[in-house]
C-alpha positions as CSV (number, residue, x, y, z in Angstrom):
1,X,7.7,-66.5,-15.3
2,X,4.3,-64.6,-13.7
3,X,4.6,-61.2,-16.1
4,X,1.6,-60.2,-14.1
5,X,3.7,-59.5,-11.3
6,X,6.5,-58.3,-13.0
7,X,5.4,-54.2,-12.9
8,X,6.7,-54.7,-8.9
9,X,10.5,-54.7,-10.0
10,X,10.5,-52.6,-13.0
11,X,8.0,-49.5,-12.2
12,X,8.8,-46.3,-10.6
13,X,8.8,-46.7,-7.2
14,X,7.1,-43.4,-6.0
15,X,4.1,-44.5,-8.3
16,X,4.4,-48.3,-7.4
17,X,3.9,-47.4,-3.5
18,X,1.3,-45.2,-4.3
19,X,0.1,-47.7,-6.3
20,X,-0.2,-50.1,-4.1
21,X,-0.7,-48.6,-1.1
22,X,-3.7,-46.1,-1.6
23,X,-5.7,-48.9,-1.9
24,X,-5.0,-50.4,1.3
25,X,-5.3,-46.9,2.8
26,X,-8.4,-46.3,1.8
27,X,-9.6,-49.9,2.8
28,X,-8.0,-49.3,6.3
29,X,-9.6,-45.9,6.8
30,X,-13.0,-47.2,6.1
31,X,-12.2,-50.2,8.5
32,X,-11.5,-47.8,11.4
33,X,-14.2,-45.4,10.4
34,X,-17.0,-48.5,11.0
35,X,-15.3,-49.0,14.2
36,X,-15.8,-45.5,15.0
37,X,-19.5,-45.9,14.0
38,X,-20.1,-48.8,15.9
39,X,-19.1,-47.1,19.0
40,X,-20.9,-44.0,17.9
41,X,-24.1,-45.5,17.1
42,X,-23.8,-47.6,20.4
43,X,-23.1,-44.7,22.2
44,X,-26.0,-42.8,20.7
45,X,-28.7,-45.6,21.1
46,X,-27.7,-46.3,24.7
47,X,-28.3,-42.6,25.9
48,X,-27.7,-42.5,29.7
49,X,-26.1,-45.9,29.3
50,X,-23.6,-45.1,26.5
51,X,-20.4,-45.2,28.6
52,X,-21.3,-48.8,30.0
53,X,-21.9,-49.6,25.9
54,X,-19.2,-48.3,25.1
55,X,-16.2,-49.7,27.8
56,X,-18.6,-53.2,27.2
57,X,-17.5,-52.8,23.5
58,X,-13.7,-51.8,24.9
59,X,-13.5,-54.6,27.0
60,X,-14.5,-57.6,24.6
61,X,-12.1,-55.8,21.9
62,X,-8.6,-57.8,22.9
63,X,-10.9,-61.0,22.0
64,X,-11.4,-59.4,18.4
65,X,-7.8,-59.0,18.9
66,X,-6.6,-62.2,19.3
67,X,-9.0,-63.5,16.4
68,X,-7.2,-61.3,13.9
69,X,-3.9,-61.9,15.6
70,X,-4.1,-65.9,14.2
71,X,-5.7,-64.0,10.9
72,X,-2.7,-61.5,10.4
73,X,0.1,-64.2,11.2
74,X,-0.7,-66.4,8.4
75,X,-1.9,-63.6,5.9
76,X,1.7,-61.6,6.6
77,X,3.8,-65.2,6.7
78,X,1.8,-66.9,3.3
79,X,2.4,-63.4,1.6
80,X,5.9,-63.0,2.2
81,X,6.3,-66.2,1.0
82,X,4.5,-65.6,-2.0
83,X,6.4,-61.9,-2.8
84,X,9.4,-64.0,-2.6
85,X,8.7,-66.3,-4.8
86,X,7.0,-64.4,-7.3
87,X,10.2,-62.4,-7.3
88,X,12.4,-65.4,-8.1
89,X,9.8,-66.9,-10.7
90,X,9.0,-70.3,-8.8
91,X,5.2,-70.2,-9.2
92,X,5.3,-73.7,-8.3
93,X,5.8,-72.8,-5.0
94,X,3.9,-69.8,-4.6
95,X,0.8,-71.6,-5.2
96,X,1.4,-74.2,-2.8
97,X,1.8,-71.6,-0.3
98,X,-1.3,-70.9,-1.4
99,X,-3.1,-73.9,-0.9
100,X,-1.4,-74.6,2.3
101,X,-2.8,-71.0,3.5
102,X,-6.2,-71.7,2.9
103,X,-6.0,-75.0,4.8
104,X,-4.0,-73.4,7.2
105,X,-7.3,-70.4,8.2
106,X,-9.7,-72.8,7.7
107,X,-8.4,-75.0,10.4
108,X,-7.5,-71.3,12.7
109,X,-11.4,-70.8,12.0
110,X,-12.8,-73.7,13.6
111,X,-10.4,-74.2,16.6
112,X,-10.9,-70.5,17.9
113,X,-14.7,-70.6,18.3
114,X,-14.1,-74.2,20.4
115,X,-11.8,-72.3,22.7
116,X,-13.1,-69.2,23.2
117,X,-17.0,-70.5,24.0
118,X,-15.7,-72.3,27.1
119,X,-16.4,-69.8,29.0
120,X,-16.9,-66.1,27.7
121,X,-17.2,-64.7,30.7
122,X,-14.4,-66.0,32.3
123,X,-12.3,-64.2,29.7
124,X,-13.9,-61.2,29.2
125,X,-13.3,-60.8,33.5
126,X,-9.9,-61.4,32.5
127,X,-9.9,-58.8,29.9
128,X,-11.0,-55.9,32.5
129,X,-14.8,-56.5,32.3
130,X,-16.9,-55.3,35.2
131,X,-20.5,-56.1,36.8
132,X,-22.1,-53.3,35.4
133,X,-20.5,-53.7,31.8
134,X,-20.2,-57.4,31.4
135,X,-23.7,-57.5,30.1
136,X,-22.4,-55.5,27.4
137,X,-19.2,-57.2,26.4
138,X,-21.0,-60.7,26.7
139,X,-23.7,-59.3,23.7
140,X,-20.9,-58.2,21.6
141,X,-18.6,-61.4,22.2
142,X,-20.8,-63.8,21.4
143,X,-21.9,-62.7,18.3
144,X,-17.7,-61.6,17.4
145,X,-17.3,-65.5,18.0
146,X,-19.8,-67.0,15.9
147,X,-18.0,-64.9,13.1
148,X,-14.8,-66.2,13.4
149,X,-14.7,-68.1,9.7
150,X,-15.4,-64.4,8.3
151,X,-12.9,-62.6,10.3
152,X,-10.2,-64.8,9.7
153,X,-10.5,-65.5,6.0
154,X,-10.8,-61.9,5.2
155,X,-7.9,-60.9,6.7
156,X,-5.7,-64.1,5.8
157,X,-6.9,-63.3,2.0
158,X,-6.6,-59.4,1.8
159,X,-2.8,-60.1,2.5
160,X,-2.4,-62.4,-0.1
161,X,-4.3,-60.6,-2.8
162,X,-1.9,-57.7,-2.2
163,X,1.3,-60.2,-2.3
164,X,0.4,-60.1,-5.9
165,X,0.4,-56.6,-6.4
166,X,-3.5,-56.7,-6.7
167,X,-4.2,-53.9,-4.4
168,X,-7.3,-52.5,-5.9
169,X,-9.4,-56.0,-5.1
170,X,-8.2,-56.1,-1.4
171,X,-9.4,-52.1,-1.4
172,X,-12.6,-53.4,-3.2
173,X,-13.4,-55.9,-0.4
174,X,-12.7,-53.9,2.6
175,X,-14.7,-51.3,1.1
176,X,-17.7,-53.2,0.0
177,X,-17.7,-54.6,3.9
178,X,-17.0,-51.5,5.6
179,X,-19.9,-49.7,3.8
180,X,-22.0,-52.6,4.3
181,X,-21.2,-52.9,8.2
182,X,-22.4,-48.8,8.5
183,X,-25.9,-49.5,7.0
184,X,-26.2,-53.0,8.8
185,X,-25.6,-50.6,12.0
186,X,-27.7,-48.4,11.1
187,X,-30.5,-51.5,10.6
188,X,-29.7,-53.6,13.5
189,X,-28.8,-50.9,16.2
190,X,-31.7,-48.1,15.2
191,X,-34.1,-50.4,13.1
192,X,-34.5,-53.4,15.4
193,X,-33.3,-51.5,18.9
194,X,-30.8,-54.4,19.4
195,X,-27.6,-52.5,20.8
196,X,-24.7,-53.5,21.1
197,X,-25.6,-57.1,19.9
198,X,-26.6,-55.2,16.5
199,X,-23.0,-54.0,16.2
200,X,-21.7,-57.4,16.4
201,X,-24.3,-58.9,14.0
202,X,-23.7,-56.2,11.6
203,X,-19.9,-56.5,11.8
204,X,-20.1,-60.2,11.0
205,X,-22.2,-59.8,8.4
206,X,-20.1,-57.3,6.9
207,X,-16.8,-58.9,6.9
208,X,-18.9,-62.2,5.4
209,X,-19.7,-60.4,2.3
210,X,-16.3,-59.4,2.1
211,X,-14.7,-62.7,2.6
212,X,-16.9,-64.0,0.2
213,X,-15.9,-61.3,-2.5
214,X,-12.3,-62.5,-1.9
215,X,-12.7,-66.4,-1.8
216,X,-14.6,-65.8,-5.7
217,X,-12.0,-63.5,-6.9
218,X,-9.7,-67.1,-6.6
219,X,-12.5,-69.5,-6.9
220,X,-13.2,-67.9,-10.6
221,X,-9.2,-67.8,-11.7
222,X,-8.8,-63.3,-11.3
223,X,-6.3,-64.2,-9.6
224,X,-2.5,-64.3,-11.0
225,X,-1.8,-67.5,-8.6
226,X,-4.6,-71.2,-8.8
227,X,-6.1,-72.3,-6.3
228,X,-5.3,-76.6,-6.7
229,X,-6.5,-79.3,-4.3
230,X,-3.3,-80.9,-4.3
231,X,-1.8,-77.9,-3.1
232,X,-4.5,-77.7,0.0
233,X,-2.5,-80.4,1.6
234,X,-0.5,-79.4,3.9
235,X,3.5,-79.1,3.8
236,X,5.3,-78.8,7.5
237,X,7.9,-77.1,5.4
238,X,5.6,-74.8,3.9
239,X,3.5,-74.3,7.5
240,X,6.5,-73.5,9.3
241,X,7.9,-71.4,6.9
242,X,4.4,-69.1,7.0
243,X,4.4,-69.2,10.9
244,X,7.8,-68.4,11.5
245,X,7.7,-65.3,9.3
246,X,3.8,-64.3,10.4
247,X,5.3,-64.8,14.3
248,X,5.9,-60.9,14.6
249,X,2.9,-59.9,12.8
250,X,1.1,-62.5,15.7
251,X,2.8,-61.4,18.3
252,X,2.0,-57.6,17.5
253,X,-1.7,-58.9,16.7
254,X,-1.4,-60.9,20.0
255,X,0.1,-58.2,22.2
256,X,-2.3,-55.5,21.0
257,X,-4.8,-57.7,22.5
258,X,-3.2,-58.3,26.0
259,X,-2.4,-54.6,25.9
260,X,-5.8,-53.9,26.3
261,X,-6.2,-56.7,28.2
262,X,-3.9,-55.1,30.8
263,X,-4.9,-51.6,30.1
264,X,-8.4,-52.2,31.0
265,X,-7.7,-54.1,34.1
266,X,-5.5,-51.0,35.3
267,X,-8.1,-48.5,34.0
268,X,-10.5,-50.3,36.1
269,X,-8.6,-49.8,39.2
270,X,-7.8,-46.4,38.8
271,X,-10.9,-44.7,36.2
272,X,-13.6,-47.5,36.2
273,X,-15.9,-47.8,33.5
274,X,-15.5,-44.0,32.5
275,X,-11.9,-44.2,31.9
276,X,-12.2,-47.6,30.2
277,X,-14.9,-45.8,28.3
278,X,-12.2,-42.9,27.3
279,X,-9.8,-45.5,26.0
280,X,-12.4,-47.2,23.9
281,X,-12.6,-44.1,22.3
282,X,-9.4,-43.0,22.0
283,X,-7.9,-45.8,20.7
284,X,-10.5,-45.6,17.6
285,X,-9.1,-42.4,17.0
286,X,-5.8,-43.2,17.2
287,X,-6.4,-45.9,14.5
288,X,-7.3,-43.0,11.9
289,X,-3.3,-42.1,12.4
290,X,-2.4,-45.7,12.6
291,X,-4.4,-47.5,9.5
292,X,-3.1,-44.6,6.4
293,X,0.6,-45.8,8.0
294,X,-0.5,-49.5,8.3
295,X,-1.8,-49.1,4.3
296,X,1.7,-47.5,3.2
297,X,3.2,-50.9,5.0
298,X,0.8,-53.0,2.9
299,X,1.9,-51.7,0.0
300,X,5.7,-51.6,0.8
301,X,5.3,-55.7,1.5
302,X,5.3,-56.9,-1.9
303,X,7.5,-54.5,-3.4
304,X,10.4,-55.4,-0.7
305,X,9.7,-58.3,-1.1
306,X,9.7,-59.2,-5.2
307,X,12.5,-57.3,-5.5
308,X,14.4,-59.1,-2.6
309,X,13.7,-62.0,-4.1
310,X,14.8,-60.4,-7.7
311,X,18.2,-58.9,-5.8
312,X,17.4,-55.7,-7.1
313,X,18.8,-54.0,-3.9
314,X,18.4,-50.7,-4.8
315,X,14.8,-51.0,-5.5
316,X,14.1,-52.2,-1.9
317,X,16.4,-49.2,0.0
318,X,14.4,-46.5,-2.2
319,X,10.8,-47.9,-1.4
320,X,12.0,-47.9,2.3
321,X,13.2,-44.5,2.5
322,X,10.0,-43.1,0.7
323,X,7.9,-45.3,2.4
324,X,9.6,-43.6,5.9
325,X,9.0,-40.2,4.8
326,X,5.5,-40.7,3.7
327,X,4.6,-42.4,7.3
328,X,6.5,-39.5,9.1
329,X,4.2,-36.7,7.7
330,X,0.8,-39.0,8.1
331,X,2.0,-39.0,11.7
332,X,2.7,-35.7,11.9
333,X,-0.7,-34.7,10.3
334,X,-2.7,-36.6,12.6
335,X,-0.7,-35.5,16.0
336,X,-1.8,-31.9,14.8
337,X,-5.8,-32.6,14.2
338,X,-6.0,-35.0,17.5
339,X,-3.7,-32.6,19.7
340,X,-5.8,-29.4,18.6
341,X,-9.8,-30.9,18.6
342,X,-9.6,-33.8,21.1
343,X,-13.2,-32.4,22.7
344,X,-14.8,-32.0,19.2
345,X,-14.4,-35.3,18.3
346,X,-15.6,-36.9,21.8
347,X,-18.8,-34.9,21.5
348,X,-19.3,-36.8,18.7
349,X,-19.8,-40.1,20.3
350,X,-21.6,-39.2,24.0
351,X,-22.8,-36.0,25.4
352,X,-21.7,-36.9,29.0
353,X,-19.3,-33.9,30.0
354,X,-17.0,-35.6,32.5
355,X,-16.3,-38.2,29.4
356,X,-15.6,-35.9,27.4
357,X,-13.2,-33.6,29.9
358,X,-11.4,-37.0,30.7
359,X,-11.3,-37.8,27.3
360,X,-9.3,-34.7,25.7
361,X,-6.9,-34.4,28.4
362,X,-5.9,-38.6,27.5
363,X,-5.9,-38.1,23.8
364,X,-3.5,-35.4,23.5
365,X,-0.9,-36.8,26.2
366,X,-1.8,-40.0,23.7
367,X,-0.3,-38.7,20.7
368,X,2.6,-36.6,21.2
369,X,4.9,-39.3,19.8
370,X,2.2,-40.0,16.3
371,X,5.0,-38.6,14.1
372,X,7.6,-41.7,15.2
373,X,5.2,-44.9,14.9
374,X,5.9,-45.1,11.2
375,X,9.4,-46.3,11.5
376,X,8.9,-49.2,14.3
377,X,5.5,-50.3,11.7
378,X,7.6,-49.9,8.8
379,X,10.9,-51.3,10.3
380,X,9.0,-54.6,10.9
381,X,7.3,-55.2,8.0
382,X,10.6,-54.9,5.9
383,X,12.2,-57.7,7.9
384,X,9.0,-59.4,7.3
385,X,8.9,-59.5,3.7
386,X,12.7,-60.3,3.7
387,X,11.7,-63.4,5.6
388,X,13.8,-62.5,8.6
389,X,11.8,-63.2,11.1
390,X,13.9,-62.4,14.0
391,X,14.5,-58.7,14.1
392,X,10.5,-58.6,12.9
393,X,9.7,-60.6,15.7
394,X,11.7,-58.3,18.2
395,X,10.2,-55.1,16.4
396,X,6.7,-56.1,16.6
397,X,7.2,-57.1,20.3
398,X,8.6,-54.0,21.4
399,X,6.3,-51.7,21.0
400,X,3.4,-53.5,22.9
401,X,4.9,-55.9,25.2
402,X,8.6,-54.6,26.3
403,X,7.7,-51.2,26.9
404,X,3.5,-50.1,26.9
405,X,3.0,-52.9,29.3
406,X,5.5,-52.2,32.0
407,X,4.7,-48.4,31.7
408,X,1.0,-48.9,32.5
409,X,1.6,-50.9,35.0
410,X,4.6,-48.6,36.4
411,X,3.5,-45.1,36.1
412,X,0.2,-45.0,37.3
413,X,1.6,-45.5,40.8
414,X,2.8,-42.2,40.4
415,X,1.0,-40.2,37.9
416,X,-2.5,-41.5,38.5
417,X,-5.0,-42.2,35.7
418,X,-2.3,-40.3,33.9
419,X,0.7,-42.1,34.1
420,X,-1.4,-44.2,31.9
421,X,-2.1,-41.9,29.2
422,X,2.0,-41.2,29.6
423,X,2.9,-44.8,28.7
424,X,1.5,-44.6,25.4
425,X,4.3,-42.0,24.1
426,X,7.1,-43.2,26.1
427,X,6.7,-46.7,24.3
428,X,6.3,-44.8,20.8
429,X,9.5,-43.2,21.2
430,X,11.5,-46.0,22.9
431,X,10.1,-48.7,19.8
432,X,10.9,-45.8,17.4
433,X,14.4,-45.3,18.4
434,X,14.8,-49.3,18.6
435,X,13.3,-49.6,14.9
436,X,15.8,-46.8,13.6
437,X,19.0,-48.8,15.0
438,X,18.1,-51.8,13.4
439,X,16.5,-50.2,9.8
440,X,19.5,-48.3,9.4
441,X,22.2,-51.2,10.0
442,X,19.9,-53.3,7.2
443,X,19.4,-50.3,5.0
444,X,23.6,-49.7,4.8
445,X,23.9,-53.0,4.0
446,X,21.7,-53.1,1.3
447,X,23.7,-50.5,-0.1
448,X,26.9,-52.8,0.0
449,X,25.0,-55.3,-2.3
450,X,25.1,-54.8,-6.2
451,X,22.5,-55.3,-8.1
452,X,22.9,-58.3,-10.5
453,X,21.9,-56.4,-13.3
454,X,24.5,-53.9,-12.9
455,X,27.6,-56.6,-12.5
């Protein structure tokens, strides 16, 4: 029996989410607030050049993507795996999930690098790059790429420390790196002049301190799990078990990537470098909506999931209805702010006044649907840390790939740079309406289960 854990079926569940998710929220927010000043300090250093900077920085994004995509699948499949068996008392196995999952990213770690160096630019054409920001995008890649080890372990790790309820030390790290990445860009951009090759270097050496906060807090024993070396060999079993279930959260990694991917291609066609600069922007300030609901997730993932495992039914149906509510009014909040000062915060990142005109008329046709994204995030992370991966794979697929892609491609023929802007809602609300269906279906059913400790 792991008492350490065992707060996660017996606390008050308003206080266990908020528990368990502030933490993350606050890690998450400083994430997308040194994304924000990377662009900003790029955009600020590069003067008359800042909207080249910054679509470079947009373009060689999806490649960041993809890194974490690899990162988040086995982070989301090894902790679901470990909730559940945390929840049903077989340690045994949770730690062998754990050794398997450090295998597992170290292997991700090397591989990726390999296949990406190929050719950089080759891909970063493919993701939308043009001649005048390639130069750009090329400075940031490379340096994104020789950081791969830090990227992915981070990640993979931050998931599992909150699998074990241990939110604070995954807040801790992303923290620690986040502040560190704002002073290295202060450093490397300002202090050596280097640019947008400063951002990367300071990015990597950011999420290397963190990583290496994580891999001591299990190296040392703080953690509720052991790290064994017969457990680091790895289990097809237990590797299948963590892929299947981390699919969705790859695929939704994955597609966010080729989202752009497409996105900047069309922009290209239809905006150029300005619009793909506009995006770059906006989609930083979309993630100040889209982390806090990300955070409550993170913290809803091991409480589903323990007390899945435990059968306390009831315990999972009232963390997902709070955990809906909550997400509903940080959408709401955030459609308010972005909708009412879109100019006020592009001034804040280039003084060119066509960017900035181009960029408040796409960020409020960008968020009219904020308030609804909480249930398709929320939906899929609950058949995540139930282990079904199907409906989680369909959930985080939807979103991104069965309805964003086809309306950028689509509505641009008629709408202009616009029709771009459009697709972003019209896919909200389609994946939102798609992630109520199936919720509610699982949620009734949950209610037709009795808990074992009341039979």
């Amino acid at each position: 029996m792991n008492s350490k854990s065992e707060f996660m079926g017996t606390q008050n569940i308003d206080r266990l989410l908020w528990k368990l998710s502030a933490p993350a929220i606050i890690g998450l927010l400083v994430h997308a607030f040194y994304n924000l000043v990377d662009t900003f300090f790029v955009g600020r250093a590069l003067g008359d050049q800042s909207v080249l900077g910054i679509a470079g920085i947009a373009v060689a994004f999806p490649l960041q993507m993809i890194i974490m995509a690899f990162s988040i699948c086995i982070g989301v499949g090894g902790s679901s795996v470990i909730s559940r068996m945390l929840g049903s008392r077989d340690v045994k196995k949770a730690e062998n999930t754990l050794g398997n999952v450090f295998m597992y990213t170290l292997a991700v770690s090397i591989l990726l690098p390999i296949v990406f160096f190929t050719n950089v630019d080759a891909i970063l054409n493919l993701f939308g790059a043009t001649t005048d920001n390639l130069p750009y995008a090329r400075d940031y890649s490379v340096f994104i790429l020789q950081g791969t080890f830090a990227f992915t372990f981070g990640f993979v790790l931050n998931n599992l420390v909150r699998a074990e309820g241990n939110a604070k030390v995954a807040m801790n790290s992303m923290v620690f790196s986040g502040l560190l990445n704002i002073v290295l860009d202060a450093i490397f951009i300002f202090g050596f002049g280097m640019g947008v090759r400063g951002a990367a270097i300071a990015t990597v050496l950011a999420q290397l301190a963190g990583t290496a906060y994580l891999v001591h807090y299990y190296l040392v024993g703080s953690s509720h799990l052991k790290v064994k070396l017969h457990d680091m060999v790895p289990s097809y079993p237990v590797l299948k078990e963590i892929t299947v279930i981390g699919f969705g959260s790859f695929v939704m990694g994955a597609s966010n990537g080729f989202m752009m991917l497409v996105l900047n291609n069309v922009l290209a066609v239809y905006g150029g470098d300005l619009s793909i600069a506009v995006f770059g922007i906006a989609i930083r300030m979309m993630m100040l909506i889209l982390m806090p609901i990300i955070g409550v997730s993170h913290g809803l993932q091991p409480i589903v999931g323990y007390n899945y495992g435990a059968q306390n039914f009831t315990r999972v149906n009232e963390s997902i209805k709070l955990s809906l509510k909550i997400t509903t009014a940080i959408g709401f909040l955030g459609f308010a702010v972005l909708f009412m000062f879109p100019g006020s915060f592009f001034r804040i990142f280039s003084t060119d006044a066509t960017l900035i005109a181009s960029g408040e008329t796409a960020l409020r046709i960008m968020v009219l649907a904020t308030p609804i994204i909480g249930m398709n995030v929320i939906s899929t992370t609950v058949f995540q840390a139930i282990g079904k991966a199907r409906p989680s794979f369909i959930l985080s697929m939807c979103r991104q790939i069965l309805f964003l892609i086809p309306l950028v491609l689509l509505l641009p023929r008629y709408f202009d740079i616009s029709g771009v802007w459009m697709a972003f809602p019209l896919s909200d609300l389609m994946a939102g309406l798609l992630s109520m269906f199936l919720i509610v279906k699982e949620y009734r059913y949950f209610q037709g289960r009795p808990d074992p400790v009341l039979t």
